[in-house]
ZAMARGU-4260 file (C-alpha; in steps of 0.2 Angstrom, whole numbers, plus 5000, padded with zeros to 4 digits):
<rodrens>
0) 5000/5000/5000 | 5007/5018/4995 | 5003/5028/5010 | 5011/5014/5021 | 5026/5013/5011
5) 5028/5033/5013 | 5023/5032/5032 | 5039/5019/5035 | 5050/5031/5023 | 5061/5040/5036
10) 5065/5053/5024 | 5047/5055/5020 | 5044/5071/5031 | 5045/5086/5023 | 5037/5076/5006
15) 5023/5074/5020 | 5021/5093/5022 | 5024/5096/5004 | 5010/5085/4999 | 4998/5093/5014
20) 4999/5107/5007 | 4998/5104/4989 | 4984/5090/4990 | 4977/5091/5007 | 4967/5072/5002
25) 4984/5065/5011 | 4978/5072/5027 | 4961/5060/5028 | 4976/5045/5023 | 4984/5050/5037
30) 4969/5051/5050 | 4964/5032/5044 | 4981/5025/5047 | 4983/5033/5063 | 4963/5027/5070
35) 4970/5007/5065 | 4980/4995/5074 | 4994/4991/5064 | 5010/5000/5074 | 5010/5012/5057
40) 4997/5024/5066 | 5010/5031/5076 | 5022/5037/5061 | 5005/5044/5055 | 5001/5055/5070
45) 5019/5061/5071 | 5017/5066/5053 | 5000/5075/5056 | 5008/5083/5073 | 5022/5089/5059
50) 5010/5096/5047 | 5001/5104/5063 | 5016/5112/5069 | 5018/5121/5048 | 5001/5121/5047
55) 4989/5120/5056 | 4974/5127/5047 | 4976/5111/5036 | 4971/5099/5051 | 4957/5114/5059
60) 4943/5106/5050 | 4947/5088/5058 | 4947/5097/5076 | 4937/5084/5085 | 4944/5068/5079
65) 4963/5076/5087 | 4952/5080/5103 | 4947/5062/5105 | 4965/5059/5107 | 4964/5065/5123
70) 4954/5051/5127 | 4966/5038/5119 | 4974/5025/5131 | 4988/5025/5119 | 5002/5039/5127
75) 5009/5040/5108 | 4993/5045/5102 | 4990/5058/5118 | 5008/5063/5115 | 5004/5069/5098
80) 4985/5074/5101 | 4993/5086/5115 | 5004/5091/5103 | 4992/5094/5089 | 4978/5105/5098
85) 4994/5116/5106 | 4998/5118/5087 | 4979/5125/5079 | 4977/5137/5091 | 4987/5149/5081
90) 4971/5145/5073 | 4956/5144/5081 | 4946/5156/5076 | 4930/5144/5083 | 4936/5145/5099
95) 4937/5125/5099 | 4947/5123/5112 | 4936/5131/5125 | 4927/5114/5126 | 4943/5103/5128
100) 4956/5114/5139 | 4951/5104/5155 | 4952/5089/5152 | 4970/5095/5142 | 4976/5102/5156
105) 4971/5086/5166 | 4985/5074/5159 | 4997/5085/5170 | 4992/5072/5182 | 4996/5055/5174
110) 5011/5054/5183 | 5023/5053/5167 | 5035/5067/5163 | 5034/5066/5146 | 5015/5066/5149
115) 5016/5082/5158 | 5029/5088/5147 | 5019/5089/5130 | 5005/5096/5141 | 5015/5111/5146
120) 5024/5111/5127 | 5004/5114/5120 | 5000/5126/5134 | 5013/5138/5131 | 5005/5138/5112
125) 4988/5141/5118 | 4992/5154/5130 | 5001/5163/5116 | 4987/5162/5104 | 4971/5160/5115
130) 4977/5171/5128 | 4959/5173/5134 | 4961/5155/5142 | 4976/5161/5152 | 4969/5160/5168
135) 4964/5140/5166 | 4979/5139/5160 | 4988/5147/5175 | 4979/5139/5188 | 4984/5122/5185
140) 5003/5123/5174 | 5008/5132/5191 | 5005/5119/5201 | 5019/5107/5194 | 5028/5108/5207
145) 5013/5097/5215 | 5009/5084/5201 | 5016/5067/5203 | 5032/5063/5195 | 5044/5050/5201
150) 5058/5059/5206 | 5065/5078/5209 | 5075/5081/5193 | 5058/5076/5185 | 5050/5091/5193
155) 5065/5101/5187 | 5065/5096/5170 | 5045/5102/5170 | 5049/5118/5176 | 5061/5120/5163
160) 5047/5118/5150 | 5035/5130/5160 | 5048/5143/5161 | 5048/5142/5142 | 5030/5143/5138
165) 5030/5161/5149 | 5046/5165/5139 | 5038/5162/5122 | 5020/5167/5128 | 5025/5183/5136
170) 5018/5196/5126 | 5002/5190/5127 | 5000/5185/5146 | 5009/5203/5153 | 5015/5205/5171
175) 5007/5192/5178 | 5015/5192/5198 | 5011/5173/5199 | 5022/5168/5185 | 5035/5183/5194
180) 5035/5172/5208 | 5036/5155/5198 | 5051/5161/5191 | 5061/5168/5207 | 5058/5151/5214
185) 5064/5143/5200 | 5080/5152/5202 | 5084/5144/5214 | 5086/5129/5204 | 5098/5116/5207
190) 5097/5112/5186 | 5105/5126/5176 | 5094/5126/5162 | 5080/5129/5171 | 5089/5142/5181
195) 5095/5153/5166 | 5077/5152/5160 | 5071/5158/5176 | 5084/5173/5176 | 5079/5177/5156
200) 5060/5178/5160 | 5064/5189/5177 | 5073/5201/5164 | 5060/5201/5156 | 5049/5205/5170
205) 5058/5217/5175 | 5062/5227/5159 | 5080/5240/5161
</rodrens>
């Protein structure tokens, strides 16, 4: 079969967005090998999150069928449905993600990093282009300091990628004195990474 030959191609990526965008009957091709069972649907959803990440209006339409991901006991799948859905809200003009964002933001909770991690990744999207769902946002990416992850670096690690969706989302969430005090905690990390972050969106807080 065609599509499962291109799917197993490693070098088939950017064809994929060139083909997306140039016929977009590859992205229904796509959807159907990502909804079987063969271990192809995996290379599928990565290639949709790819043509989400370029472009997103291309995979707007299909909206519900990526929302249903959350719901997929598959973490590959929610992996790239988290991905996905942080991805169109540069376009959502329908305001779709309104009826999703909880239980989005729930999957902080599964107790897996790279679980938490992709949540975070999306959020920072959706607080840079649906900066109207900051506050839902805040309330619970805030907390990661509380969600269950198996060890302390993991926590560092997730702070990191917090620190990095204020950084990218600042100019559309303002001075916001919870994320202030996020990030002077986070100073006092013990990982440098997430310590430079913290000190670059300080400065940023703190303009001259």
């Amino acid at each position: 079969m065609e599509v499962a030959m291109i799917t197993r191609n490693k070098n088939s990526d950017q064809s994929r967005l060139e083909q997306a965008d140039s016929d977009p009957s590859i992205i229904p091709e796509l959807i159907s090998i990502m909804n079987s069972k063969g271990t192809d649907r995996f290379r599928a959803a990565k290639e949709l999150s790819l043509i989400a990440r370029d472009a997103p209006e291309l995979l707007y339409p299909e909206f519900n069928i990526f929302a249903d991901l959350l719901d997929n006991q598959s973490s590959v799948l929610l992996w790239n449905g988290l991905r996905i859905l942080g991805y169109v809200a540069r376009v959502d003009t329908q305001h779709r993600l309104d009826g999703v964002i909880d239980k989005y933001l729930s999957h902080l909770w599964d107790k897996k990093l790279v679980t938490a991690a992709n949540v975070v990744l999306g959020a920072g999207q959706i607080l840079k282009y649906r900066p109207e769902l900051a506050n839902k946002i805040l309330n619970q990416i805030l907390q990661v300091d509380e969600i269950p992850l198996p060890t302390d670096e993991c926590h560092q690690v997730i702070r990191g990628h917090v620190l990095s969706a204020f950084i990218d989302g600042f100019e559309s969430l303002g001075n916001d004195a919870r994320i202030f005090e996020f990030a002077q905690r986070c100073s006092q990390s013990g990982r440098p990474s997430t310590m430079k972050k913290s000190e670059e969106l300080i400065r940023k807080m703190q303009p001259g």
